[in-house]
C-alpha positions in Angstrom: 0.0 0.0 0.0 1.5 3.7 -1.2 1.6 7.1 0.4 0.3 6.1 4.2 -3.6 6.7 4.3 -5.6 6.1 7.7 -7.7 3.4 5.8 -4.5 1.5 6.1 -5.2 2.1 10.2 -8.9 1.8 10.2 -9.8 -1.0 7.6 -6.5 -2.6 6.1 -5.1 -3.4 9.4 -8.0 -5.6 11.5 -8.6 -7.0 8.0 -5.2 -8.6 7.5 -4.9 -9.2 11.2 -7.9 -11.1 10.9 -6.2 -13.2 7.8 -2.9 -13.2 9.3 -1.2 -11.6 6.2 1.7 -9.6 6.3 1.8 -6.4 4.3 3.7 -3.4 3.5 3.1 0.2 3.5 5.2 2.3 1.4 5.0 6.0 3.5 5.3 9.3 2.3 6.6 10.9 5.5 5.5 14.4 4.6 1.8 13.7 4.6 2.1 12.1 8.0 4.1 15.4 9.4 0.5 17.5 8.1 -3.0 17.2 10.2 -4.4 15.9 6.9 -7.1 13.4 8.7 -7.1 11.4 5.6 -3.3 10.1 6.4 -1.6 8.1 9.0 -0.2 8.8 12.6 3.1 8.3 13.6 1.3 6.4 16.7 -0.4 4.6 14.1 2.6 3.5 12.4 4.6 2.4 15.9 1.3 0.1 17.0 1.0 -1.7 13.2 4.7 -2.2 13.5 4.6 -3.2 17.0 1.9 -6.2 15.4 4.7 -7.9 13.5 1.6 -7.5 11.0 3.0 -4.7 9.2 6.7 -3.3 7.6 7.2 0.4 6.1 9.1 1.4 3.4 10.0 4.4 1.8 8.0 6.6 -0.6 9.9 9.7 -0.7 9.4 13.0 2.2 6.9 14.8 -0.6 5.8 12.1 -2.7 8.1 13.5 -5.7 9.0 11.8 -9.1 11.8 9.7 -8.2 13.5 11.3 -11.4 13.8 14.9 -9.8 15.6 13.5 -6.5 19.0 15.2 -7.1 22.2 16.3 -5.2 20.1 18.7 -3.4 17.3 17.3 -2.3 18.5 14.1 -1.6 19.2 14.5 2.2 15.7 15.6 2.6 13.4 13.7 0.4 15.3 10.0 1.2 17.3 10.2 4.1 15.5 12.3 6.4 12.3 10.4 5.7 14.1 7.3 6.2 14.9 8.2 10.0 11.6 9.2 10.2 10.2 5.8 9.2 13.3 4.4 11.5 12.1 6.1 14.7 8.8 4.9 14.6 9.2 1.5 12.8 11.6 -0.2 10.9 14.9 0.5 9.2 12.9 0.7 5.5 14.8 -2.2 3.2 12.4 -0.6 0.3 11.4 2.4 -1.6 8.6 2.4 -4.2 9.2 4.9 -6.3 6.3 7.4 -6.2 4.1 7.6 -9.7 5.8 4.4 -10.4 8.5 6.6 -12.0 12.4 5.9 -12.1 15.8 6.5 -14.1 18.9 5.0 -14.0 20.4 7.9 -12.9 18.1 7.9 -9.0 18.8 3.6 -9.2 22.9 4.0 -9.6 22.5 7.2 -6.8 20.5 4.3 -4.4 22.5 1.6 -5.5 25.4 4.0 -4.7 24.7 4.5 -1.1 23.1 1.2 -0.1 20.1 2.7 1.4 17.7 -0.4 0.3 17.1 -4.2 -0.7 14.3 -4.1 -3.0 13.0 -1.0 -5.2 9.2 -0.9 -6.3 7.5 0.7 -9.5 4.2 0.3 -11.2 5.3 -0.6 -14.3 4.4 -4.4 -14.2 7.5 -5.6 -15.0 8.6 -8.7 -13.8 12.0 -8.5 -11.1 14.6 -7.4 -12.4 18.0 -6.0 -12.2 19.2 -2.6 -12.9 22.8 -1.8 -12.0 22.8 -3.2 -8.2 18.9 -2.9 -7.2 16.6 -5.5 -7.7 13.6 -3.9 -9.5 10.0 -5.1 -9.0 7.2 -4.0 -10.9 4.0 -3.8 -9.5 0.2 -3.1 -10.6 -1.1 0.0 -9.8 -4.7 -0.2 -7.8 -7.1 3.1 -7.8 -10.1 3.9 -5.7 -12.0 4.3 -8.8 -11.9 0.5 -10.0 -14.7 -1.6 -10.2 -14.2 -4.8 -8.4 -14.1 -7.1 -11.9 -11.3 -4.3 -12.9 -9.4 -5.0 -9.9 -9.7 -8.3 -10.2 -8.4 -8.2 -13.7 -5.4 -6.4 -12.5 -4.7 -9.4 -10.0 -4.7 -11.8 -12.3 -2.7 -10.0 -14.4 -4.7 -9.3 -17.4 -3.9 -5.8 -17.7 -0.3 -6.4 -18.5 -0.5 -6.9 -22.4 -2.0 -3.8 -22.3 1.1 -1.9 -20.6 3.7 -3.7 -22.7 2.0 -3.1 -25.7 2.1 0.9 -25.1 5.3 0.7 -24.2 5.9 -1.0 -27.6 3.8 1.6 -29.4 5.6 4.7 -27.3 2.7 5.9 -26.0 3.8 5.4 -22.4 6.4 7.7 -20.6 8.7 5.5 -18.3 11.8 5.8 -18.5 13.1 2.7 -17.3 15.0 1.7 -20.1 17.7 4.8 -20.0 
């Protein structure tokens, strides 16, 4: 789950306590530091984590494209939001790149300094690797699906679709810089 929203909290949680699933939750740190009710606590955080239910990764301090992380803004937007996560979880072992969006140029600068395991994107791709960072694709899930649509994605029928643009140039991920 991306970005840190209190459904995560309020319905995600007892549900897969209930199943006895694991999970992640990829946090954007940022929205937790605002009084947006719609997002996560820190408290919130430290009692899932505290479940053994629940690890967090990293998804950025303002939920930027991955591609504009830079010299500057690096400190802030990965490594300050990784303490955060730190002090209230886990060391996060993942980032999923916000908007699904990456480069080479923000995998060799993560790759560089060690920070994570496992990198995530919405590109459907299957694993794989990119300089030193294992790559994992993933299918992007919206409010605003119908459940046969959502089921689709699961099962992976939307795929052939993505490739196919990708193919055709009509989608704008630069993965393959």
């Amino acid at each position: 789950f991306d970005d840190g929203f209190r459904s995560n909290y309020s319905i995600v949680f007892p549900l897969m306590k209930k199943l006895d699933l694991k999970y992640n939750i990829f946090l954007t740190t940022g929205y937790l530091e605002s009084d947006d009710e719609d997002y996560l606590t820190w408290e919130m955080v430290s009692a899932m984590h505290q479940s053994g239910q629940v690890e967090f990764g990293a998804h950025t301090l303002s939920h930027i494209d991955a591609r504009r992380i830079n010299e500057r803004n690096f400190e802030n937007e990965i490594l300050n939001a990784n303490e955060q996560i730190k002090r209230y979880s886990n060391i996060p072992e993942d980032m999923c790149f916000p908007y699904g969006y990456y480069d080479r140029a923000i995998v060799e600068k993560l790759s560089n300094a060690k920070i994570y395991k496992r990198l995530y994107t919405s590109d459907h791709m299957k694993p794989h690797m990119l300089t030193e960072s294992h790559i994992t694709g993933r299918a992007g899930i919206s409010n605003d699906y119908d459940l046969k649509t959502f089921e689709d994605i699961l099962k992976g029928r939307y795929n052939i679709l993505y490739y196919y643009s990708l193919i055709r140039g009509t989608f704008t991920r630069n993965h393959r810089k």
